[in-house]
Structures are given as C-alpha cells and as structure tokens.
N, C-alpha and C positions, 0 to 999 in steps of 0.2 A: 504494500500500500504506500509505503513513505518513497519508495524507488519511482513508482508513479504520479506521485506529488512531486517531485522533484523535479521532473523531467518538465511539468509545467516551468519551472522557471531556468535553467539550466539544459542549454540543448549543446550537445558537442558535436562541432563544424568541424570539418576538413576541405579544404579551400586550396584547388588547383588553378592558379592563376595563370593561362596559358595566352599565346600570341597569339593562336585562331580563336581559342575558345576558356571561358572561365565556368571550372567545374564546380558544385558546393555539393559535400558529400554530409548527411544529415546521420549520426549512429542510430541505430535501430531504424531507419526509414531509405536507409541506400542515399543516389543521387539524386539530390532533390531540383537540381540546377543545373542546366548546361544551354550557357548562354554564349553569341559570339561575343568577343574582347572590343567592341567597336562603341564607338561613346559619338552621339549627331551635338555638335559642337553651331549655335545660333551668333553670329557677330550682326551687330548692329550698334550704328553712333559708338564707334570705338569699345565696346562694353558685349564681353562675352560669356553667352548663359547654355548650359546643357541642354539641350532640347528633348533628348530620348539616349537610353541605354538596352543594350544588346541587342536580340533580335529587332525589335523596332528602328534601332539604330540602323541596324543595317538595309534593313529593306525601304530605308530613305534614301539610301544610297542612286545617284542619276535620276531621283524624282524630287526635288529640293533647289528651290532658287539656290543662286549661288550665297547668299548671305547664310546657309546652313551647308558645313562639313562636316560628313563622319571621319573618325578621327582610329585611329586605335593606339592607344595608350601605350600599349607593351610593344616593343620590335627585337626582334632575332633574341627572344629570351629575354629581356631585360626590361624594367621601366624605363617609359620613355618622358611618361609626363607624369611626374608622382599625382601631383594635384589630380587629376581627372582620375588618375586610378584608384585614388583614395575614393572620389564620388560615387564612383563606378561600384567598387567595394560595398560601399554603403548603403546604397542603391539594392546592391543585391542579395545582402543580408538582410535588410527590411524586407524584402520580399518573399525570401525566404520563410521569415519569424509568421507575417502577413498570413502565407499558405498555413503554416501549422497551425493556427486558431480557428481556420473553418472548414 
C-alpha cells in the first residue's frame, strides 16, 4: 500500500536525450516518450519565443513563415543550445507527469 502511495509523488525517469530523438523511460510503465529532438523557434521584433516542441515541432517544418525555425538543440551528440534544451527538457517532463494523472 505505502509503495503505491509513493509512487503518487515520486516517479523514477530515465531520460535518453538523443540528436534524432528524446526518449523518457517511466519504471514500472516502460517508454513513456519518444519525441523528435527539434524545438519551432518564433522571432519577431528582435524577441524570440518557443512556438512548439517535438513532434509538433517538427511537422512545422517547410509549413511556417519564415519568422518560425525549427531548431534542434543537440548536434552530432552534444548540446548545442543549453537554453532550448533545458525548455525542451521541461516541456517534456511536464508532459510526461500530465499523462500519469489521467
């Protein structure tokens, strides 16, 4: 009983942050997440806002004024823009958490 109380507040992630693709692996629930690595990047009036992450991100791609680039964060194994990665991150952890409550 107290193992399944717990689990309400405590979930243990394993997070494969890859250049094609970012995996979230949830314990006891397998892969909860496999999203592409690509972040739709909005400039306007000098000032630049996330527009969409992973899939959605991507399939903006050659259908988006030019004032929106998708972006991808990681190249050849490495961070390439922490900042977006971090959102990215973020992004997909909330979602993550999101899914397990309903």
């Amino acid at each position: 009983m107290f193992k399944r109380f717990r689990g309400i507040f405590s979930t243990d992630l394993s997070i494969d942050l890859g250049t094609a693709n970012t995996l979230i692996y949830v314990s006891g629930r397998g892969i909860v997440l496999d999203e592409p690595s690509v972040v739709a990047l909005r400039s306007e009036g000098g000032h630049t806002a996330i527009q969409a992450y992973g899939l959605e991100a991507k399939q903006m791609v050659g259908r988006t004024p030019k004032s929106i680039q998708a972006v991808r964060p990681l190249r050849d194994g490495v961070i390439a823009d922490f900042h977006v990665t971090e959102k990215m991150l973020q992004h997909f952890i909330k979602k993550v958490h999101a899914n397990h409550w309903f």
